[in-house]
Jmol script that loads the backbone (N, CA, C; Angstrom):
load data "model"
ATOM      1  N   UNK A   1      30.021  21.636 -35.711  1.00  0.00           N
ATOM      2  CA  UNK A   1      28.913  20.832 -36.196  1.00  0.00           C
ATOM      3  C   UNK A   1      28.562  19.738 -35.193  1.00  0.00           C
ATOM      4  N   UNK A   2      29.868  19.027 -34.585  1.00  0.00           N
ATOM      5  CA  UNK A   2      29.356  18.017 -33.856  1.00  0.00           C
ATOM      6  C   UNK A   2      28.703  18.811 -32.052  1.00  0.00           C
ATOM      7  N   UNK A   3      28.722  19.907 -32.214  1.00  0.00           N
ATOM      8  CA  UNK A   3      28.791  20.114 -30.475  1.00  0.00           C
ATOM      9  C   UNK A   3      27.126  20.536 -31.317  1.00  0.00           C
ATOM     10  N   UNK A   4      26.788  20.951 -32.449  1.00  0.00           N
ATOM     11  CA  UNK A   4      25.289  21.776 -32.223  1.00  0.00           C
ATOM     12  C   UNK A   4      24.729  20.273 -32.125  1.00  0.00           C
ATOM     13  N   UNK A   5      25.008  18.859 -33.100  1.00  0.00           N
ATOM     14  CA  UNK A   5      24.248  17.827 -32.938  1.00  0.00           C
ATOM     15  C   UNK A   5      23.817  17.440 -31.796  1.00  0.00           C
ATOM     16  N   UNK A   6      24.938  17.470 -30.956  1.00  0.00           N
ATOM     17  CA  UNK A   6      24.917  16.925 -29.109  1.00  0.00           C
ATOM     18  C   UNK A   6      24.017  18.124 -28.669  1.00  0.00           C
ATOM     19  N   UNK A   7      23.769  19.545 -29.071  1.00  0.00           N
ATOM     20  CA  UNK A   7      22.867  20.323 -28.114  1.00  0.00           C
ATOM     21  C   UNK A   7      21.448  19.549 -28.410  1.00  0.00           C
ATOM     22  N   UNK A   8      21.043  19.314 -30.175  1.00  0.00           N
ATOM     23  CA  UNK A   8      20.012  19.021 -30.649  1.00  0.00           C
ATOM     24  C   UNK A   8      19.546  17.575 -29.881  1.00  0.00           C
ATOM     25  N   UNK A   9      20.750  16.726 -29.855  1.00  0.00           N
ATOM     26  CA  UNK A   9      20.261  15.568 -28.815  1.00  0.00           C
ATOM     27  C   UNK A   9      19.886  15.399 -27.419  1.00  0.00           C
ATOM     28  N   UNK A  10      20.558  16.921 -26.746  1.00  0.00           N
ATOM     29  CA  UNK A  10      20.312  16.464 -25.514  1.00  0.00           C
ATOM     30  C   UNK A  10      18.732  17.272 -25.718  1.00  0.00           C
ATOM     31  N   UNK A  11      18.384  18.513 -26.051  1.00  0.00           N
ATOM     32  CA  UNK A  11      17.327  19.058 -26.290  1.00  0.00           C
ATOM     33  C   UNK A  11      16.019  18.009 -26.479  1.00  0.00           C
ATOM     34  N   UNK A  12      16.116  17.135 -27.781  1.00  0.00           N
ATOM     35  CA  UNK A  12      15.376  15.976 -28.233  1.00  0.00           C
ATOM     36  C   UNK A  12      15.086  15.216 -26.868  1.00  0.00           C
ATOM     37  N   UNK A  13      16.116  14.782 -26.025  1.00  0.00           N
ATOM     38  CA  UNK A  13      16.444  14.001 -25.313  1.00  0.00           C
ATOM     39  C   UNK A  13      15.374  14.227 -24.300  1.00  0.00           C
ATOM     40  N   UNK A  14      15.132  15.394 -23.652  1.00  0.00           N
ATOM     41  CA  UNK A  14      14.700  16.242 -22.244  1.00  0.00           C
ATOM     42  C   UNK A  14      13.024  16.787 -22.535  1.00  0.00           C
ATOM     43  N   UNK A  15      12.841  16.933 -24.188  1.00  0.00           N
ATOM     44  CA  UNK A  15      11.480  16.673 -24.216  1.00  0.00           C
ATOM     45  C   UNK A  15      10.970  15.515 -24.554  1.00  0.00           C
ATOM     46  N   UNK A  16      11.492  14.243 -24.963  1.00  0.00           N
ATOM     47  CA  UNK A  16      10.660  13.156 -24.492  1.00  0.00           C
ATOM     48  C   UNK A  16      10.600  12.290 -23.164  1.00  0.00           C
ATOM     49  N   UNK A  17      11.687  12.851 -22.230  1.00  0.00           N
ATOM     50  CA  UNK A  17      11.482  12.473 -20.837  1.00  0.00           C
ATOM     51  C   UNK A  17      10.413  13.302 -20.165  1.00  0.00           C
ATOM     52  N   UNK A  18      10.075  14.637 -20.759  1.00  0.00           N
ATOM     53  CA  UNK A  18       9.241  15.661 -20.295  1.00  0.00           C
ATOM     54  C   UNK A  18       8.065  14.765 -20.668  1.00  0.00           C
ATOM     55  N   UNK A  19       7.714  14.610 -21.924  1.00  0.00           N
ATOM     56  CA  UNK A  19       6.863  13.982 -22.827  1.00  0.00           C
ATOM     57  C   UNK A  19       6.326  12.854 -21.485  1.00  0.00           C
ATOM     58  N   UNK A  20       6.834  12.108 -21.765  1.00  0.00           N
ATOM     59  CA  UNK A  20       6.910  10.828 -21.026  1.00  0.00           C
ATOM     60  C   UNK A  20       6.525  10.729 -19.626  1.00  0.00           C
ATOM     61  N   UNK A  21       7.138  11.451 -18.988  1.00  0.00           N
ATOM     62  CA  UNK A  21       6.473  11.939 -17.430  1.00  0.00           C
ATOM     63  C   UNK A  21       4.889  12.675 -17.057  1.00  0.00           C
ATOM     64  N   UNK A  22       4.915  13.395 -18.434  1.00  0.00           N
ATOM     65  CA  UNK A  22       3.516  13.607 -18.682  1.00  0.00           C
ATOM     66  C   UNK A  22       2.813  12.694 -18.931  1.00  0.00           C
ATOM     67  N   UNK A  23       2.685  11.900 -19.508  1.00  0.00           N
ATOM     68  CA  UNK A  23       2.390  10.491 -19.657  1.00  0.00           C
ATOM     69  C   UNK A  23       1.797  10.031 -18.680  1.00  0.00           C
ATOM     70  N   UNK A  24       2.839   9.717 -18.289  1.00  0.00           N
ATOM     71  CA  UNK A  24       2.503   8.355 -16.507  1.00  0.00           C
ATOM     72  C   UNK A  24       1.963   9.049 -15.980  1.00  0.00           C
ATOM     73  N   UNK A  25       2.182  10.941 -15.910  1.00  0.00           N
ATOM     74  CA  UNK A  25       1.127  11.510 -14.623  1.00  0.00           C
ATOM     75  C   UNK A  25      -0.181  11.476 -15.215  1.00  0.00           C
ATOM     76  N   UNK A  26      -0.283  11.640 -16.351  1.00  0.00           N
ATOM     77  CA  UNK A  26      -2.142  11.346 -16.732  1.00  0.00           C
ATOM     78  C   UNK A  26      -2.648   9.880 -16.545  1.00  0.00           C
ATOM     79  N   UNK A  27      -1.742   8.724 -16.923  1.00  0.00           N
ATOM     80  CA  UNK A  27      -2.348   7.623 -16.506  1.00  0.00           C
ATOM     81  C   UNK A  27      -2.408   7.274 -14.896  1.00  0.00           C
ATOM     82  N   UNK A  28      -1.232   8.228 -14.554  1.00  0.00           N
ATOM     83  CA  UNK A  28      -1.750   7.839 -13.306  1.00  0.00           C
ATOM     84  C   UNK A  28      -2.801   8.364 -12.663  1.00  0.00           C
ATOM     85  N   UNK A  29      -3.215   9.638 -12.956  1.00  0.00           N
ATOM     86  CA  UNK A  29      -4.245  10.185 -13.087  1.00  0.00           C
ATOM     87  C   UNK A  29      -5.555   9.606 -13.238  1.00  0.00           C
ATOM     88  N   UNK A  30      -5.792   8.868 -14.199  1.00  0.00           N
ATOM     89  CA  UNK A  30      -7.018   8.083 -14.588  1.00  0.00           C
ATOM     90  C   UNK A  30      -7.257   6.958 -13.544  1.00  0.00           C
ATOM     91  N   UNK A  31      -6.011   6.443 -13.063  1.00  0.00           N
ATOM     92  CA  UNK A  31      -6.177   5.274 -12.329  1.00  0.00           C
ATOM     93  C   UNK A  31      -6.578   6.172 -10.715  1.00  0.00           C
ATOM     94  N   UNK A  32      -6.154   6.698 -10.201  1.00  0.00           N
ATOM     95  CA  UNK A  32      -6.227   7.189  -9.050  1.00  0.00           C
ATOM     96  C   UNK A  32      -8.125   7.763  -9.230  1.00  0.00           C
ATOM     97  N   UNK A  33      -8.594   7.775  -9.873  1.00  0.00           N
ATOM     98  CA  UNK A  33     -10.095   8.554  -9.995  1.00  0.00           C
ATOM     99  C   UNK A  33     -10.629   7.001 -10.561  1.00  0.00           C
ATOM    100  N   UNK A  34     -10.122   6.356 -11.229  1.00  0.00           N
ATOM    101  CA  UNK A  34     -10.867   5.423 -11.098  1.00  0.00           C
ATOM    102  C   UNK A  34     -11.139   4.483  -9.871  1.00  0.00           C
ATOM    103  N   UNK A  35      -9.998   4.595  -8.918  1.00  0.00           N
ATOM    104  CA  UNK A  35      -9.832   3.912  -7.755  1.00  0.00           C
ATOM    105  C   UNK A  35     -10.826   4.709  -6.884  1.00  0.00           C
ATOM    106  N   UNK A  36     -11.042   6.069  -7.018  1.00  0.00           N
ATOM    107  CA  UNK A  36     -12.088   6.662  -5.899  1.00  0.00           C
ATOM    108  C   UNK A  36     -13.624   6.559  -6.788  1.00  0.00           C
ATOM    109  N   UNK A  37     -13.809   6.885  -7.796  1.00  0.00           N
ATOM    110  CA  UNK A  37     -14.999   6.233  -8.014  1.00  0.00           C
ATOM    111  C   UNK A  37     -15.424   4.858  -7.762  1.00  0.00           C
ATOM    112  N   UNK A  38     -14.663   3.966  -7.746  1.00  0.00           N
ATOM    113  CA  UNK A  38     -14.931   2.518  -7.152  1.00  0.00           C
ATOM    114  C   UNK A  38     -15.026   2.256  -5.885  1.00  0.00           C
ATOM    115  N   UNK A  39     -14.449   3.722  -4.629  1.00  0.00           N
ATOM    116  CA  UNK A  39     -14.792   3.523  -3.348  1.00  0.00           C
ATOM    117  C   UNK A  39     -16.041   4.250  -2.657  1.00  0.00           C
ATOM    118  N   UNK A  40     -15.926   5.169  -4.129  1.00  0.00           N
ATOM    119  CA  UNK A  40     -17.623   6.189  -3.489  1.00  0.00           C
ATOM    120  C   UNK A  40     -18.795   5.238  -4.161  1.00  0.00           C
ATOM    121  N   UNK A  41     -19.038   4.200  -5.020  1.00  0.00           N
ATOM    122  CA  UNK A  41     -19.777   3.337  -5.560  1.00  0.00           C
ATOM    123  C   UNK A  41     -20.107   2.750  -4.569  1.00  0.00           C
ATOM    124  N   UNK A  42     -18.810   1.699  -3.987  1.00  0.00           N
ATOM    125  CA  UNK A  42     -18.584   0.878  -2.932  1.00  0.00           C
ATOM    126  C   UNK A  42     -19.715   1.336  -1.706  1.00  0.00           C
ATOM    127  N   UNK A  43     -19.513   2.573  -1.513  1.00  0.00           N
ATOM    128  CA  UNK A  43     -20.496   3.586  -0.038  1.00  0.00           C
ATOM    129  C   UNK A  43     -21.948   3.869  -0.726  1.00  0.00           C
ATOM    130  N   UNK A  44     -22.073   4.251  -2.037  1.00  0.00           N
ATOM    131  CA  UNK A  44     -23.258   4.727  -2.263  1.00  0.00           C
ATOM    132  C   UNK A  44     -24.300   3.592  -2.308  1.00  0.00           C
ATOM    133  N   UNK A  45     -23.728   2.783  -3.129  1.00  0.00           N
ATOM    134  CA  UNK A  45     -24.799   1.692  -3.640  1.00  0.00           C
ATOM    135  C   UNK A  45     -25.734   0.859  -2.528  1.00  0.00           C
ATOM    136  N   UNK A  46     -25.464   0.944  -1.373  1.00  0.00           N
ATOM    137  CA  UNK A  46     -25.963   0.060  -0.358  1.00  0.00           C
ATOM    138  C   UNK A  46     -27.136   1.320   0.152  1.00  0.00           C
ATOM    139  N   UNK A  47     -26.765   2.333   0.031  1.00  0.00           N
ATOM    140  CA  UNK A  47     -27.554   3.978   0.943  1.00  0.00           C
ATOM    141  C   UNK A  47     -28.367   3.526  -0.185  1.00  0.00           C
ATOM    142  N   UNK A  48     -27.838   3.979  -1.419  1.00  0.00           N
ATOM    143  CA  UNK A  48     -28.987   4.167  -2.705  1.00  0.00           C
ATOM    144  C   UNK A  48     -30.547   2.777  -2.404  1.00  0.00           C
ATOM    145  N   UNK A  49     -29.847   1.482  -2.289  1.00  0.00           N
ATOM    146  CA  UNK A  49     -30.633   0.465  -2.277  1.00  0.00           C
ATOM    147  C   UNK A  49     -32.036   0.698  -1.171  1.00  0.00           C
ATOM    148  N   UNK A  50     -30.985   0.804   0.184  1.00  0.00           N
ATOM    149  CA  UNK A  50     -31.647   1.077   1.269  1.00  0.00           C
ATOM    150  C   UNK A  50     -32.948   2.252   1.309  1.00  0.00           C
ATOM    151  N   UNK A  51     -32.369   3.426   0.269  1.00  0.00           N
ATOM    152  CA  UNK A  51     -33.740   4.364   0.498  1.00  0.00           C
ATOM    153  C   UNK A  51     -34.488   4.366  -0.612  1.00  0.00           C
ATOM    154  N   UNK A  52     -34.269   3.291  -1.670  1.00  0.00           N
ATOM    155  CA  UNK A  52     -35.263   2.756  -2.094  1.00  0.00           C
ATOM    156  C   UNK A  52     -35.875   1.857  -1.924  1.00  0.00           C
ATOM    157  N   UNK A  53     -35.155   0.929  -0.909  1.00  0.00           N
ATOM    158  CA  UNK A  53     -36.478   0.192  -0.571  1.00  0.00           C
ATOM    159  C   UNK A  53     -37.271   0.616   0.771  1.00  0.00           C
ATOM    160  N   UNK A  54     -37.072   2.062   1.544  1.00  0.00           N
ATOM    161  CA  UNK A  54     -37.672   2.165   2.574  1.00  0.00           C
ATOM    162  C   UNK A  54     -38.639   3.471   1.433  1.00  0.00           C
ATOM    163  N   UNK A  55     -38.368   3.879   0.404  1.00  0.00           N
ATOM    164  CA  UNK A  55     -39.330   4.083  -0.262  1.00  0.00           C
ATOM    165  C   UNK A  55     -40.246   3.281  -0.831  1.00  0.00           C
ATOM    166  N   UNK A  56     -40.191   2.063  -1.395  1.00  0.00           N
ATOM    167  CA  UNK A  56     -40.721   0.958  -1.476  1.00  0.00           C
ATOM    168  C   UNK A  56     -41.880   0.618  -0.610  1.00  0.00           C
ATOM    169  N   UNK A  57     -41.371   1.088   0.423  1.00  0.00           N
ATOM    170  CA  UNK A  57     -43.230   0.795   1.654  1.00  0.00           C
ATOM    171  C   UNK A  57     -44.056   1.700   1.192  1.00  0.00           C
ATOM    172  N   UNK A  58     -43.823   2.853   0.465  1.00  0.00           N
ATOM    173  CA  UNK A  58     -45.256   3.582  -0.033  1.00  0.00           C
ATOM    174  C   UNK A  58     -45.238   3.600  -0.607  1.00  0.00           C
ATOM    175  N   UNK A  59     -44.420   3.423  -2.243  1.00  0.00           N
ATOM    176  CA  UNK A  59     -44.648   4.176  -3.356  1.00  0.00           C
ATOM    177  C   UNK A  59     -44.449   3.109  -3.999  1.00  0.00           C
ATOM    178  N   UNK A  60     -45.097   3.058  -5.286  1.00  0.00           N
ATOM    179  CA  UNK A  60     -44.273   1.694  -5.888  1.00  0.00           C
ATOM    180  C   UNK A  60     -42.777   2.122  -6.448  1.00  0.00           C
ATOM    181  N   UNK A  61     -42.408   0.366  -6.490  1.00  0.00           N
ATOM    182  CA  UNK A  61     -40.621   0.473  -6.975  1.00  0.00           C
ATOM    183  C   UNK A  61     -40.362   1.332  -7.622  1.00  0.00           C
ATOM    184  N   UNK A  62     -41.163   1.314  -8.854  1.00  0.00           N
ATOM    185  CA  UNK A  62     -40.650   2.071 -10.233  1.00  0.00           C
ATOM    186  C   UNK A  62     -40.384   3.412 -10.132  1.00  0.00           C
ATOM    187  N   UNK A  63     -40.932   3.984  -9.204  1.00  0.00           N
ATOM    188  CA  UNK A  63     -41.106   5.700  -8.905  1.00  0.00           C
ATOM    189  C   UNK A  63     -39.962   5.540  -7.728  1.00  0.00           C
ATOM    190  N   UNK A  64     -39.574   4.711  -6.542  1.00  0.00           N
ATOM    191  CA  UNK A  64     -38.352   4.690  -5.637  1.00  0.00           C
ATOM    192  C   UNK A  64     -37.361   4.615  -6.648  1.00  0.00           C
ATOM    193  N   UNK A  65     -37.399   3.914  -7.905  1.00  0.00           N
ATOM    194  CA  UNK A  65     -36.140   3.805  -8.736  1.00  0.00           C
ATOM    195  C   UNK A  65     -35.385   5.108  -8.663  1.00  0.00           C
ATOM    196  N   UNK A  66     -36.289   5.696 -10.086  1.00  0.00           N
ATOM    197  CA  UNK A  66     -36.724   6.418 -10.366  1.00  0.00           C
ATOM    198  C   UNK A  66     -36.093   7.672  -9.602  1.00  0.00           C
ATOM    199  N   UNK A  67     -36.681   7.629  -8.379  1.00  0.00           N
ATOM    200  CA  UNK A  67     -36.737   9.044  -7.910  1.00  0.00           C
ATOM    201  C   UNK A  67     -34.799   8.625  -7.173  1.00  0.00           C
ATOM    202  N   UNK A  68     -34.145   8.149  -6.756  1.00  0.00           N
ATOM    203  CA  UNK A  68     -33.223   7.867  -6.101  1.00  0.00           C
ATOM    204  C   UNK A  68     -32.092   6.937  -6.956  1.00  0.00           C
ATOM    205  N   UNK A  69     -32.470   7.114  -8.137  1.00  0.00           N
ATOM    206  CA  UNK A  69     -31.077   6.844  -9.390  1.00  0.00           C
ATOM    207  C   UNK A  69     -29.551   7.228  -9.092  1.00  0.00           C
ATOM    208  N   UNK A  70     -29.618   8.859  -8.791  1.00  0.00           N
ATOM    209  CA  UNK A  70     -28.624   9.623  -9.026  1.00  0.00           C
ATOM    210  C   UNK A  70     -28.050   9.673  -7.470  1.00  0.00           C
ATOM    211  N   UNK A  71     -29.011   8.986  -6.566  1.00  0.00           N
ATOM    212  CA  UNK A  71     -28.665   9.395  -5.192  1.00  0.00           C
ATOM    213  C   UNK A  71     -27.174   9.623  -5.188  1.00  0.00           C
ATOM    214  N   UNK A  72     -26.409  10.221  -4.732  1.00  0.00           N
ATOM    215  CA  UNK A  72     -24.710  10.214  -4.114  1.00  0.00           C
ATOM    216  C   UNK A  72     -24.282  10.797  -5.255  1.00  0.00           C
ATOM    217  N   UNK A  73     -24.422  10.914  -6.338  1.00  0.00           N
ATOM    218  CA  UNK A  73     -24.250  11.519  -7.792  1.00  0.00           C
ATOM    219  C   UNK A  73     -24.206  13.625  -8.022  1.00  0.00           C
ATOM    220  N   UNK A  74     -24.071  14.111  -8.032  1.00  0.00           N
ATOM    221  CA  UNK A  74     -23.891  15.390  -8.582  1.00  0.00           C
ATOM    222  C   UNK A  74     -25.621  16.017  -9.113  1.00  0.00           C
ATOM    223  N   UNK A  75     -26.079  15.926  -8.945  1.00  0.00           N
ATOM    224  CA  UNK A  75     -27.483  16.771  -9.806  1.00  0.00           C
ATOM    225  C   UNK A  75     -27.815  17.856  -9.105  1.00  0.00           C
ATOM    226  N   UNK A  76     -28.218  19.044 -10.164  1.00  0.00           N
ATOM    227  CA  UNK A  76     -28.067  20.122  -9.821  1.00  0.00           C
ATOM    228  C   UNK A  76     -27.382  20.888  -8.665  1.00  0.00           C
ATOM    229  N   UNK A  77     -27.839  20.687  -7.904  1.00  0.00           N
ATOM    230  CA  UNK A  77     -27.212  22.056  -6.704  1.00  0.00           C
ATOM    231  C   UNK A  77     -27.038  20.760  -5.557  1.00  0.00           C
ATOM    232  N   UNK A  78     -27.022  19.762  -5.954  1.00  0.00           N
ATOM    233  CA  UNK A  78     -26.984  18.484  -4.848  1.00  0.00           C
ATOM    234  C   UNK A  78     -25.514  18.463  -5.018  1.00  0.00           C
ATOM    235  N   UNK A  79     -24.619  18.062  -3.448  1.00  0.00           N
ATOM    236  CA  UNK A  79     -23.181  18.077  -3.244  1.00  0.00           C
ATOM    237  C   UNK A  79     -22.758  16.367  -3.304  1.00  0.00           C
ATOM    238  N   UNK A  80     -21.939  15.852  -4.431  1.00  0.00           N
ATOM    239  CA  UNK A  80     -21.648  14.490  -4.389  1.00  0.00           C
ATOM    240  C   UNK A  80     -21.379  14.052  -2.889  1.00  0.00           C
ATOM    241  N   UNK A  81     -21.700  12.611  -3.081  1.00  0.00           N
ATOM    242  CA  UNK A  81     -21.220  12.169  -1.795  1.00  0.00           C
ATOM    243  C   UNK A  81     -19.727  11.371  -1.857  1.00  0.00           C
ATOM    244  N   UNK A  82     -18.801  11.152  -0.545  1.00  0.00           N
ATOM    245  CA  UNK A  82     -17.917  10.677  -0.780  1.00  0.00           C
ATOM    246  C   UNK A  82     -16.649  10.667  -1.266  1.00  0.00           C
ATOM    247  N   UNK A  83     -16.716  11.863  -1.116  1.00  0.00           N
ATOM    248  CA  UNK A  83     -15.205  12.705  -1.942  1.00  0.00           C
ATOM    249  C   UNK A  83     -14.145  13.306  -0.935  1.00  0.00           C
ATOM    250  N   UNK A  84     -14.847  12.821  -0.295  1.00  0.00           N
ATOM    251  CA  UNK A  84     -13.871  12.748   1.069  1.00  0.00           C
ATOM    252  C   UNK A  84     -12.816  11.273   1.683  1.00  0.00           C
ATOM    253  N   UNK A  85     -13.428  10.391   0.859  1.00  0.00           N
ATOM    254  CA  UNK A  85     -12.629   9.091   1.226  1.00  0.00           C
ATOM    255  C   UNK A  85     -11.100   9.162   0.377  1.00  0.00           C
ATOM    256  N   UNK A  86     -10.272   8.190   1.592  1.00  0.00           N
ATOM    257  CA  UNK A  86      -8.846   8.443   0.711  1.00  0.00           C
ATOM    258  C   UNK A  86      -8.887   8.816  -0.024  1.00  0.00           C
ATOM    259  N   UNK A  87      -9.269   7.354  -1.215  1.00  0.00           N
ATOM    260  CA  UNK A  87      -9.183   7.263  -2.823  1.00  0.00           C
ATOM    261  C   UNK A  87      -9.539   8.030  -3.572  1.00  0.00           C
ATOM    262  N   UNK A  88      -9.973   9.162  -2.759  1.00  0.00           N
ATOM    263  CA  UNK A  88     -10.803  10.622  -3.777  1.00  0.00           C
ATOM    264  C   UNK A  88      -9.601  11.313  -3.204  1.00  0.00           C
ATOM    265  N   UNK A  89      -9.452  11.631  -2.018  1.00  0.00           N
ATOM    266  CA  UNK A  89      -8.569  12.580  -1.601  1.00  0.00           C
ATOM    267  C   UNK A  89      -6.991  12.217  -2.081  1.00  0.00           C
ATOM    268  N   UNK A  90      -6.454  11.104  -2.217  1.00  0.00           N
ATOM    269  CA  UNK A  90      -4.935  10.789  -2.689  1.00  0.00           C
ATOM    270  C   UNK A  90      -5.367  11.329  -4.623  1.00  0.00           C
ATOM    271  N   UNK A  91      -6.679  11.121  -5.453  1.00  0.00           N
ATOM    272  CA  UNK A  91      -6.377  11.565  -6.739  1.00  0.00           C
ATOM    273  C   UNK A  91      -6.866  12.823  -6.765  1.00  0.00           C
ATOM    274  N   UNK A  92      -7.123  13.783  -5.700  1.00  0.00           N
ATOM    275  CA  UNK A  92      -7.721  15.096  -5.744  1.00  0.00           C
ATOM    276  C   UNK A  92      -5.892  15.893  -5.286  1.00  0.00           C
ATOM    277  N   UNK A  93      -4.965  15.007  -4.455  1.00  0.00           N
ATOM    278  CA  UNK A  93      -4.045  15.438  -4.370  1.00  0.00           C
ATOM    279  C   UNK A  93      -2.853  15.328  -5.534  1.00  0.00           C
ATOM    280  N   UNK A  94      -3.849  14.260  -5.985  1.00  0.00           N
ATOM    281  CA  UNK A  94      -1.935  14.096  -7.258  1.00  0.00           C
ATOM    282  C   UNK A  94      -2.704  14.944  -8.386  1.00  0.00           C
ATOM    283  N   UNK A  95      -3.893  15.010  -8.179  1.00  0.00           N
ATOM    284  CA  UNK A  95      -4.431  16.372  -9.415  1.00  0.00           C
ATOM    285  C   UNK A  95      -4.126  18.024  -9.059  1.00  0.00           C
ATOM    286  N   UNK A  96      -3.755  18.258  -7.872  1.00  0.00           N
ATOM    287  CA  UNK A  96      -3.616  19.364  -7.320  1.00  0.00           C
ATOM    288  C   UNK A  96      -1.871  19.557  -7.979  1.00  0.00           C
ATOM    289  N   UNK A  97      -1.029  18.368  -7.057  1.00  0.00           N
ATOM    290  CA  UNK A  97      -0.131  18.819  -7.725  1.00  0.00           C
ATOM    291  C   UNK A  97       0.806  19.164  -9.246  1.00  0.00           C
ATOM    292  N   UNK A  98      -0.161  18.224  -9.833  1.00  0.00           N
ATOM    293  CA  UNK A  98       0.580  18.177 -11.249  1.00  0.00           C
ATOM    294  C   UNK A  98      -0.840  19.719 -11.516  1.00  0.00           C
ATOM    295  N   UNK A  99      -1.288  20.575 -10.927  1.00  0.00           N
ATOM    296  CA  UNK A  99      -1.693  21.727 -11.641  1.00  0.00           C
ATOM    297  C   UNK A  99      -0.345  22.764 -10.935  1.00  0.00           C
ATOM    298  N   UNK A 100       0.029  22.787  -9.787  1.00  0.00           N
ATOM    299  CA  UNK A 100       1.320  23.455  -9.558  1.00  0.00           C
ATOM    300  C   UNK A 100       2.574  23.082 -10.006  1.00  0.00           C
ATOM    301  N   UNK A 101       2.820  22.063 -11.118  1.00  0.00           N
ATOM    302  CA  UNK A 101       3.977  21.890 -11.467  1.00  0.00           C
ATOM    303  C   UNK A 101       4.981  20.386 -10.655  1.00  0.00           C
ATOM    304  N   UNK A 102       4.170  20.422  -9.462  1.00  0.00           N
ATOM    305  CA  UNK A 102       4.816  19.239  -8.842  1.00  0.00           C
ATOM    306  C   UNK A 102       5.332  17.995  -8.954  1.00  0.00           C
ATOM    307  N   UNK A 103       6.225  16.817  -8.826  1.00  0.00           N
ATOM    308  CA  UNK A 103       5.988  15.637  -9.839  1.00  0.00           C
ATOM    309  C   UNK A 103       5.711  14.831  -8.293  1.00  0.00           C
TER     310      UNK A 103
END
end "model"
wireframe off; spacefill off
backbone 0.3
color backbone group
């Protein structure tokens, strides 16, 4: 009786360290993509400004807005920008490995 309790504990034991490690790798997860969205922002927002206001010499603002919102952004068949900097590439790598099992 006492050796099945000790299997049941260590068992208990090894899925909440499992548990748990899963854990930290998703938060760490969130943080690492939040850190590269804050460095592709960092790059876009100044391009975005810039070719709306060199749209700005012909068109009015509202239509430069407008047309250059999403600049650096994903829309349709357009390739994001910036996903190449570290902070994309260190959470594109710790996402790679926790899909092979890696810690």
């Amino acid at each position: 009786m006492t050796k099945s309790i000790f299997v049941v504990f260590i068992l208990l034991s090894t899925f909440s360290i499992a548990a748990s490690s899963s854990a930290d790798r998703v938060y760490k997860q969130k943080a690492l993509d939040k850190r590269c969205e804050i460095a592709r922002t960092e790059k876009i927002i100044p391009l975005r400004q810039f070719l709306i206001n060199e749209c700005s010499k012909t068109k009015a603002l509202k239509i430069c807005k407008a047309e250059y919102e999403n600049y650096g952004e994903r829309v349709g068949v357009k390739v994001p920008l910036f996903y190449d900097l570290p902070e994309c590439e260190e959470a594109a790598q710790h996402l790679r490995s926790n899909r092979q099992g890696n810690k």
